[in-house]
Backbone bond lengths (Angstrom), bond angles and torsions (degrees), N, CA, C in turn:
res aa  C-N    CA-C-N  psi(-1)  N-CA   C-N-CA  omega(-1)  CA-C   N-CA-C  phi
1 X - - - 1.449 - - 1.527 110.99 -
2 X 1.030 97.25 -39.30 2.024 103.28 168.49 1.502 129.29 -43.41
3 X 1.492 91.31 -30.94 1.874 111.44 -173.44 1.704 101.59 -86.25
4 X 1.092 115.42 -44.88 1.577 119.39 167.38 1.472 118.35 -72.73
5 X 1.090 116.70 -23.98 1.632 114.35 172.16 1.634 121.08 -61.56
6 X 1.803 94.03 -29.95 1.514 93.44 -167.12 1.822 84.80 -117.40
7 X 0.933 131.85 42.54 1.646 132.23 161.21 1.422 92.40 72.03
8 X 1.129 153.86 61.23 1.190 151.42 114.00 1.446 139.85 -71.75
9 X 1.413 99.10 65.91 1.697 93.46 -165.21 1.343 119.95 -78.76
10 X 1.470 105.92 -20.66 1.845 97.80 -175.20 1.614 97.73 -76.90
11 X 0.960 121.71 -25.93 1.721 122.09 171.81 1.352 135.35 -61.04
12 X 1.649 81.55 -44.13 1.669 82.82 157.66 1.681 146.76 -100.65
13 X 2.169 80.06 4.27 1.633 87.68 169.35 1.421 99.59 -65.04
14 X 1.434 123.02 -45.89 1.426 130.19 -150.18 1.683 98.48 -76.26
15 X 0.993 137.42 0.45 1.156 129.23 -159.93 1.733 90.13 -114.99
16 X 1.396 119.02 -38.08 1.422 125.62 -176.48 1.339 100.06 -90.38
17 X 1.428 138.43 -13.44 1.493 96.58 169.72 1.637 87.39 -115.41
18 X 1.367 144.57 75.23 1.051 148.52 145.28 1.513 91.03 -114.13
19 X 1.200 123.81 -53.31 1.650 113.26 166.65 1.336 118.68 -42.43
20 X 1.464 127.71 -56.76 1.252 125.30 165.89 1.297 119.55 -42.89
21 X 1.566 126.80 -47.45 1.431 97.22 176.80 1.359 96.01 -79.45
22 X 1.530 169.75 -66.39 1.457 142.55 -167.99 1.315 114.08 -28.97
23 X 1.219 134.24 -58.27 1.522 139.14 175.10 1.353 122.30 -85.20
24 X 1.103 141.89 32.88 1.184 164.85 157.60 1.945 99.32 -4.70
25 X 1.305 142.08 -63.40 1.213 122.79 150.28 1.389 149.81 -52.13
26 X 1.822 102.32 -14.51 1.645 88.65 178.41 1.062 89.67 -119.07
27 X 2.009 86.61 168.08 1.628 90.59 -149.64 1.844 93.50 -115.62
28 X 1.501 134.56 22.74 1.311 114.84 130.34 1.405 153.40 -30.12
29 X 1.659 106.00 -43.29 1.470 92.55 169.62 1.823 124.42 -84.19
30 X 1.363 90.42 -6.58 1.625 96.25 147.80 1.406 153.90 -75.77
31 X 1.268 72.22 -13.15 1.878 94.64 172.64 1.214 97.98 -84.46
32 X 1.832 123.79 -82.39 1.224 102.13 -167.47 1.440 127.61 -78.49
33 X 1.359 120.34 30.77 1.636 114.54 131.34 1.070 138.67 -49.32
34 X 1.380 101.09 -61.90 1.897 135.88 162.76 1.873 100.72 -29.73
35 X 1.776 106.95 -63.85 1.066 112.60 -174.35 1.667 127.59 -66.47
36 X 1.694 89.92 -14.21 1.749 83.53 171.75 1.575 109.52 -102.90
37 X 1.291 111.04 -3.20 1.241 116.70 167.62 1.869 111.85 -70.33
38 X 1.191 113.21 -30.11 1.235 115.08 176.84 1.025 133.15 -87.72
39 X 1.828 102.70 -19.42 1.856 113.03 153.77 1.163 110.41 -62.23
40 X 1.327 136.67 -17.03 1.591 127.10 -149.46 1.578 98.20 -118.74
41 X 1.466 119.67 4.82 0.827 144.47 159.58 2.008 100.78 77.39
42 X 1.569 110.67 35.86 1.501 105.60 178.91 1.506 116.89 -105.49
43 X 1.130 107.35 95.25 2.152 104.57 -163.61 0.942 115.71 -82.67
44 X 1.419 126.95 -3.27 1.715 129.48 161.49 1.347 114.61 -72.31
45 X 1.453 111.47 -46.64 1.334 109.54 173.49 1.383 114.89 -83.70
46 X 1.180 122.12 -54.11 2.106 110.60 155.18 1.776 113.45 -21.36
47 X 0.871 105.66 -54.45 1.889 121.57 -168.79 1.889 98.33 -63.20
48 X 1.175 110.84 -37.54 1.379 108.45 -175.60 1.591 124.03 -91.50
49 X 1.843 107.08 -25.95 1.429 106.09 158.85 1.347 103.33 -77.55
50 X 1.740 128.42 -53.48 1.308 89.50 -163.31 1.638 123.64 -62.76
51 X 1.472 122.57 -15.88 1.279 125.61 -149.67 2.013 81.45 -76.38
52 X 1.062 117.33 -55.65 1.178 116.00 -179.77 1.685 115.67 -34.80
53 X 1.361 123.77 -41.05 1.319 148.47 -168.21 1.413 104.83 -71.48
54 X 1.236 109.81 -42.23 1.277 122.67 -173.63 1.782 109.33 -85.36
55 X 1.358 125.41 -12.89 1.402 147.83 -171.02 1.541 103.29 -88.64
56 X 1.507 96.43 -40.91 2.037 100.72 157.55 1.425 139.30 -65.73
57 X 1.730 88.58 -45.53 1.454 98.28 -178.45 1.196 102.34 -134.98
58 X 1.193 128.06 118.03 1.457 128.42 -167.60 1.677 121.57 -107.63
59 X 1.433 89.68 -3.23 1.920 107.00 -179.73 1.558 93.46 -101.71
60 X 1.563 141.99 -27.95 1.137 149.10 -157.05 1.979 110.68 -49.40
61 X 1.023 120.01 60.26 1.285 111.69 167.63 1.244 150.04 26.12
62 X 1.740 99.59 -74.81 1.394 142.58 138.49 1.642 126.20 -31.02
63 X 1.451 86.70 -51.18 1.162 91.06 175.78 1.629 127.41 -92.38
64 X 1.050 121.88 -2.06 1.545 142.84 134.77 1.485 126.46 -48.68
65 X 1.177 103.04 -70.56 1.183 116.53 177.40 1.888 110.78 -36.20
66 X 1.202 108.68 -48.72 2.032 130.38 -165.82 1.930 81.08 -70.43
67 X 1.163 109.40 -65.51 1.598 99.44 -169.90 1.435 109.36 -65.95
68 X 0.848 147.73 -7.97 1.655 145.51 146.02 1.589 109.88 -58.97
69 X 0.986 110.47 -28.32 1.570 109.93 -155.09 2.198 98.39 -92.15
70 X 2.063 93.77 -39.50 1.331 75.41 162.65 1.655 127.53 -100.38
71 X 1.664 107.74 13.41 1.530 93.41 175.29 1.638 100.36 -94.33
72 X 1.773 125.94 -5.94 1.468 111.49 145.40 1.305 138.19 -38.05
73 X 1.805 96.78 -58.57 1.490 105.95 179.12 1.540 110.44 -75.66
74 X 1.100 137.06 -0.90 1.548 137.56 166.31 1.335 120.64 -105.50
75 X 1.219 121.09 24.35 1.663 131.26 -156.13 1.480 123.09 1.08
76 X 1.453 101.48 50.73 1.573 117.98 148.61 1.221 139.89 -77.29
């Protein structure tokens, strides 16, 4: 979260899906992939971590909320 705070997104993609493969069931470090994909303004690739994220946890709120946000920015 440190690497995205200060605009580091390729750092902190790499830092969140090195968590993903350690945590291989939860689906946080898929989200904020998704979510730095959506700072960087890329919604295909946002759309595919979170959709993945959402493939874990499917009650996740949060994780609703991120796929609304990129079928806004994609006018879906």
């Amino acid at each position: 979260h440190s690497f995205s705070q200060v605009q580091e997104h390729d750092q902190a993609i790499s830092a969140f899906l090195r968590a993903a493969h350690y945590l291989p069931a939860c689906h946080l470090p898929h989200l904020y992939v998704g979510i730095e994909y959506i700072l960087t303004e890329s919604y295909k690739l946002a759309e595919r971590y979170v959709s993945r994220a959402l493939e874990l946890a499917p009650e996740d709120p949060f994780t609703l909320h991120e796929l609304g946000i990129v079928a806004f920015h994609t006018n879906e």
